[in-house]
ZAMARGU-4260 file (C-alpha; in steps of 0.2 Angstrom, whole numbers, plus 5000, padded with zeros to 4 digits):
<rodrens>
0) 5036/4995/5036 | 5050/4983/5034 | 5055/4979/5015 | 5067/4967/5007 | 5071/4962/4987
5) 5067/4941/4984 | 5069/4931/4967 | 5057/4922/4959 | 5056/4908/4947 | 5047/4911/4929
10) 5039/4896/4923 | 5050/4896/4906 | 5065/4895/4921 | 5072/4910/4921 | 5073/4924/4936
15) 5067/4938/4943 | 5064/4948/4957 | 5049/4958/4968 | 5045/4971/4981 | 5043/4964/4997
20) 5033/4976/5011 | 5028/4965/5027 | 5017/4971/5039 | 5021/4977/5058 | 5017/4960/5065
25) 5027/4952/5053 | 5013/4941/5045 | 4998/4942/5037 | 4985/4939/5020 | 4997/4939/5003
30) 4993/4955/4989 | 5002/4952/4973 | 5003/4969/4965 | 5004/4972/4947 | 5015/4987/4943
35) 5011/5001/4930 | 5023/5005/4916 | 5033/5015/4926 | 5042/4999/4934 | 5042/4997/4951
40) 5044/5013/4957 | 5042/5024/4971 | 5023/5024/4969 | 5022/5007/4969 | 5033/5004/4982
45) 5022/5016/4993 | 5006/5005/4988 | 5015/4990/4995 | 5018/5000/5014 | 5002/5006/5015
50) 4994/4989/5011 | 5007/4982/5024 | 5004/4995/5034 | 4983/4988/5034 | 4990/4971/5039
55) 4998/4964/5023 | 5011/4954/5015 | 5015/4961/4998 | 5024/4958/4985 | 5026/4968/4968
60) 5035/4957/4955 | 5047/4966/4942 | 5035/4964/4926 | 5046/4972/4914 | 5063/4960/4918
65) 5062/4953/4902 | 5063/4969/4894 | 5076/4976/4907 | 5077/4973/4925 | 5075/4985/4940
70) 5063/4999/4929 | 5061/5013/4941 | 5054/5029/4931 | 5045/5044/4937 | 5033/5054/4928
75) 5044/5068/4917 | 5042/5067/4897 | 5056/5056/4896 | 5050/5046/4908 | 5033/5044/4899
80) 5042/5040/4882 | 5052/5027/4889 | 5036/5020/4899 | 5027/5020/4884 | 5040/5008/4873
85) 5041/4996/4887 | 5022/4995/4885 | 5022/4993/4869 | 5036/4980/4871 | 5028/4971/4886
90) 5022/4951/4881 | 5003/4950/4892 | 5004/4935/4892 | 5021/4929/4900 | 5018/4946/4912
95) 5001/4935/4917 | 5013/4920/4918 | 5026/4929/4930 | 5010/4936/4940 | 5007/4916/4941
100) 5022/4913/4948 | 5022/4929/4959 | 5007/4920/4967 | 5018/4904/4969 | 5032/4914/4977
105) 5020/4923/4988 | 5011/4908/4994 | 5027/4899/4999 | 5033/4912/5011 | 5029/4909/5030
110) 5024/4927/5034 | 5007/4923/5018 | 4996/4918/5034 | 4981/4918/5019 | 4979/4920/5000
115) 4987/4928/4989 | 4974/4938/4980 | 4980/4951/4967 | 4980/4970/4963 | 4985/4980/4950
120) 4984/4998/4942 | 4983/5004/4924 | 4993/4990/4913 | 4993/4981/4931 | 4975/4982/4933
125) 4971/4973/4916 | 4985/4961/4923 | 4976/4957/4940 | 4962/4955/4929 | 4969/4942/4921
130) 4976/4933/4932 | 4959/4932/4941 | 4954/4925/4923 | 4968/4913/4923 | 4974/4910/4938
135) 4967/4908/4955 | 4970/4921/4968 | 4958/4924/4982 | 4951/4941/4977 | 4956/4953/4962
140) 4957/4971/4962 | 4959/4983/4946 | 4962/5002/4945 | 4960/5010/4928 | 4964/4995/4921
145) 4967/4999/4901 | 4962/4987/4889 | 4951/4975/4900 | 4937/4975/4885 | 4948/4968/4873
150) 4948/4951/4886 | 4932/4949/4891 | 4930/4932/4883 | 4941/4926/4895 | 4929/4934/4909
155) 4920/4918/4914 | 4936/4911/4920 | 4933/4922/4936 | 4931/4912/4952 | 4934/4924/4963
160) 4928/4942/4973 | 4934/4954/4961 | 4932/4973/4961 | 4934/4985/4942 | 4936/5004/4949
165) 4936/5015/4934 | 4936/5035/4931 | 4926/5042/4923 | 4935/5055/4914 | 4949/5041/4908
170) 4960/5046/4892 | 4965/5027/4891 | 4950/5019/4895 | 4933/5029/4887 | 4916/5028/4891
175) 4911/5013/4879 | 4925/5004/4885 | 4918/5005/4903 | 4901/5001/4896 | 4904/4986/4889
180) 4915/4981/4904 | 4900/4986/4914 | 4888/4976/4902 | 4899/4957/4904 | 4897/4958/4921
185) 4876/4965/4923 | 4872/4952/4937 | 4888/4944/4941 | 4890/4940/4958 | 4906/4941/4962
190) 4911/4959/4949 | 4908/4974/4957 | 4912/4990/4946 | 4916/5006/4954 | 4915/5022/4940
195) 4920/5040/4949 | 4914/5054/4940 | 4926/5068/4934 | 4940/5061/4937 | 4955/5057/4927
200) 4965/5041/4922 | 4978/5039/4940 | 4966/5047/4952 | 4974/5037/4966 | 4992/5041/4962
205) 4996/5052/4977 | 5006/5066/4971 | 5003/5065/4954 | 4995/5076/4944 | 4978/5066/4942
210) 4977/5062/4958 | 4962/5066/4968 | 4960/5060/4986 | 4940/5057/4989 | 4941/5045/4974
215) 4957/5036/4981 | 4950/5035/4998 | 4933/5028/4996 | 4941/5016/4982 | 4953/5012/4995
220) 4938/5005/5008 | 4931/4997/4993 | 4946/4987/4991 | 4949/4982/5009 | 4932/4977/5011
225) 4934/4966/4995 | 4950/4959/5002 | 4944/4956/5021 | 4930/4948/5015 | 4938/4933/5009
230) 4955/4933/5021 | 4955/4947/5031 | 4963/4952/5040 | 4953/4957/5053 | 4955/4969/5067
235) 4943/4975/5081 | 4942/4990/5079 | 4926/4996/5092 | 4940/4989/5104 | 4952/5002/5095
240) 4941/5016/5097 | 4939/5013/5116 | 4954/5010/5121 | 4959/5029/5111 | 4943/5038/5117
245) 4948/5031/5135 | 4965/5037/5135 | 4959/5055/5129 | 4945/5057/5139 | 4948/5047/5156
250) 4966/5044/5158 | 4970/5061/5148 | 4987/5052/5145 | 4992/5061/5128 | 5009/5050/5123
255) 4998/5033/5127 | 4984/5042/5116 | 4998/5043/5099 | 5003/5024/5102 | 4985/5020/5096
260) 4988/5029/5082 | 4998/5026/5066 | 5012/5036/5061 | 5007/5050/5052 | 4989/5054/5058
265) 4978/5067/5059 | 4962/5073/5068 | 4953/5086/5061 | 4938/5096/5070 | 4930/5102/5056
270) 4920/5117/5062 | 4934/5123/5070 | 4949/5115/5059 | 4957/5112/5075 | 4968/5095/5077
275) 4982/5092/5069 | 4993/5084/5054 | 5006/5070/5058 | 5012/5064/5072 | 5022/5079/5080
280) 5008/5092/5076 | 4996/5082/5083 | 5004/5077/5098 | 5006/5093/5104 | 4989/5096/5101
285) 4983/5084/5111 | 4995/5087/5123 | 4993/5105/5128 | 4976/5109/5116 | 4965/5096/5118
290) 4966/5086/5133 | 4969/5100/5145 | 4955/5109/5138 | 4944/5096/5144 | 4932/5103/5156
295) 4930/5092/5172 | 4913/5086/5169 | 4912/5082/5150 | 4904/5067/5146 | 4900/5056/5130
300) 4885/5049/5129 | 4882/5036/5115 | 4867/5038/5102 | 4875/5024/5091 | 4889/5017/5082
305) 4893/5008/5064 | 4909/4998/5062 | 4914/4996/5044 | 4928/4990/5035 | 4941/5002/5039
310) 4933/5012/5051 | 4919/5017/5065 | 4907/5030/5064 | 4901/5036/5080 | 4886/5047/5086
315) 4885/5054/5103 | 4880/5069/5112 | 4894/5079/5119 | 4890/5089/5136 | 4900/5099/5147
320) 4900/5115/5157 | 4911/5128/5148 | 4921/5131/5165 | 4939/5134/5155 | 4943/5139/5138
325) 4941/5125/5126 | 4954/5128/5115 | 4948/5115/5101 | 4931/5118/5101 | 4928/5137/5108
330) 4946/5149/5105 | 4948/5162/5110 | 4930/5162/5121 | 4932/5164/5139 | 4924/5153/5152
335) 4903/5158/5153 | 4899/5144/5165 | 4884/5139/5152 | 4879/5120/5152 | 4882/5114/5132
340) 4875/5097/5126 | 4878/5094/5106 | 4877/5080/5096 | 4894/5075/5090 | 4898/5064/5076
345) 4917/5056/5075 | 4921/5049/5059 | 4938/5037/5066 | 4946/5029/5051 | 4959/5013/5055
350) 4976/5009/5046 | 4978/4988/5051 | 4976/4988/5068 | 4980/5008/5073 | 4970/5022/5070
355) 4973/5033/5054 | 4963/5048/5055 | 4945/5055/5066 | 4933/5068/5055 | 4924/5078/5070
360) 4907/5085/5067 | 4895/5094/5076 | 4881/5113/5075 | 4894/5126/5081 | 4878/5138/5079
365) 4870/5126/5095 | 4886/5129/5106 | 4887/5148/5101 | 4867/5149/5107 | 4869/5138/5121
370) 4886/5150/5129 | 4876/5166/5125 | 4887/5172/5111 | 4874/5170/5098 | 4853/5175/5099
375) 4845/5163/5090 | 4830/5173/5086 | 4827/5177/5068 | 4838/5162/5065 | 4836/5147/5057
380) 4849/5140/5074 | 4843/5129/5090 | 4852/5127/5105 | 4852/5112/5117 | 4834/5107/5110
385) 4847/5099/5094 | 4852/5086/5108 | 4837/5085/5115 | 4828/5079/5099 | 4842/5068/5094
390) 4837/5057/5112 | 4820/5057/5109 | 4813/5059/5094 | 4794/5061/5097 | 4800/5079/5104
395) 4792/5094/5090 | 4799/5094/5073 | 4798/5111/5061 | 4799/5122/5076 | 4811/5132/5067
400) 4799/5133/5048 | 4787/5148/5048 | 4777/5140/5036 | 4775/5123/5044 | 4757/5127/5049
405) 4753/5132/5032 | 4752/5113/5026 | 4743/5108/5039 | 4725/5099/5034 | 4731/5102/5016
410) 4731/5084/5004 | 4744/5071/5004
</rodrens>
């Protein structure tokens, strides 16, 4: 992503200066992001590229400049204490008043096609908060935001999407914290409130020691679909999906296959972990694993498909003849000359405009039956009669249930 350092103008006239990460394009939608009390570190710089990385222009003000400018702090105990001081020194409300004038700055610039709206995380996310309550950005989004209950009497001040994630193992933010949070905004239209369950306070700092990625990734959907809602921006990405299924499977062109794709993906096939992880990894997979694996008459025929915010989920069933070995999906198995059909699910999730990562799915039991390398009887397994059924549905259910006949005539 490209980067640069701008000045701002505080309303009481002094200066200060932000994080700028603009998108590949160049321009796009504004984010504001509110900084934690470690300053405008590495972690918060890394928010700012992958937000500009989904289409963005971002800026991340310096919050603590009138304390001391250019705060970049990591996480060791020292680190903590002197985090913790600037806290405790920090003014909300002119750090509410620079997050104004953030806005301002944003706004001004020609690559801010739309907005700016406004994000923030731990002190930051009570920040974005209120600025939502006194400000007017185009959406708001809050992480772990500490302290957020002790404002809600500014609450009705909100006039725009706003979204409150929250864990639910938080040391700074307790459960009747959340609940009262949860309580001001029963019913509101435009508050959603997120709450992930065993997690701790951070649980989307990657590489920190609370980090933990299921949380951070559906809380990072959550967030773009709050923010494409109201100024996208938006990307087609069926189109996306096309274009990379046709380069693999038709052209079998692997280098044009890695030009849809961002710059550190990954693919995982999970009943086989097969794929790869990054961009040299999985280009060689595709290269020499995958693509020329392929047997000639594998086709893809499509069951259906849900495009969502940030990413496509496709069902299909998946048939070939096993004529080669099919390194991703049968190692080490020689060629048997058996017809396979499967259903297959691809779960293809998009960074801005490029794809980011495919979850593959599908029975490996049903291609181990259909090749002859498994005897389904005794077995709770199916072979091709798992596609069949998935193409029409009014073929026999329970087939595989001993019992089934026992209910039969029995009351409902």
């Amino acid at each position: 992503m490209k980067s640069r350092r701008i000045s701002m103008q505080a309303s009481d006239g002094g200066e200060f200066s932000g994080y700028l990460a603009l998108p590949e394009g160049g321009t796009g939608p504004g984010i504001v992001v509110a900084q934690e009390i470690f300053g405008v570190n590495k972690v918060m710089r890394l928010v700012a590229d992958r937000f500009a990385e989904e289409g963005y222009v971002v800026l991340v003000p310096d919050l603590f400049w009138r304390l001391e400018p250019d705060i970049d702090l990591g996480y060791s105990e020292e680190d903590w204490q002197r985090a913790f001081e600037l806290f405790q020194a920090f003014d909300v409300d002119r750090g509410i008043e620079d997050m104004g004038a953030a806005l301002d700055a944003l706004s001004a610039l020609p690559e801010c096609t739309d907005g700016p709206a406004v994000l923030g995380y731990c002190l930051g996310g009570k920040l974005s908060f209120l600025t939502a309550c006194r400000h007017s950005p185009k959406a708001a989004v809050s992480y772990y935001g500490v302290g957020i209950e002790e404002h809600l009497g500014e609450s009705k001040g909100i006039k725009c999407p706003t979204v409150l994630h929250f864990a639910g193992q938080d040391q700074f933010v307790p459960p009747e914290a959340i609940a009262a949070v949860e309580n001001n905004f029963a019913g509101h239209p435009l508050v959603k409130i997120y709450v992930y369950p065993g997690v701790d306070h951070a649980f989307s700092r990657e590489g920190e020691e609370h980090y933990h990625r299921p949380s951070a990734l559906i809380a990072q959907s959550r967030t773009l679909a709050c923010l494409k809602s109201v100024m996208g921006p938006h990307f087609d990405l069926e189109a996306l999906w096309d274009q990379h299924t046709k380069l693999e499977f038709v052209d079998h062109d692997a280098a044009e296959t890695m030009k849809t794709m961002v710059e550190a993906p990954y693919v995982n096939h999970v009943p086989t972990m097969t794929g790869g992880v990054g961009k040299e990894l999985l280009h060689r997979f595709y290269k020499y694993h995958f693509i020329p694996s392929l047997p000639e008459d594998t086709a893809l025929t499509s069951i259906s498909r849900t495009i969502g915010t940030d990413r496509v989920v496709d069902e299909m069933i998946f048939s070939f003849t096993h004529t080669k070995e099919i390194d991703w999906m049968l190692p080490g198995v020689p060629p048997t000359g058996k017809r396979v059909e499967i259903p297959l699910v691809v779960i293809a999730c998009m960074r801005g405009g490029k794809l980011y990562h495919e979850h593959i799915y599908w029975d490996q039991a049903s291609v181990l039956v259909q090749i002859g390398l498994l005897n389904p009887e005794g077995l709770p397994v199916a072979g091709v009669e798992t596609a069949d059924k998935v193409v029409d549905e009014t073929r026999p259910s329970n087939q595989l249930m001993d019992r089934w006949g026992e209910s039969k005539g029995k009351p409902l």
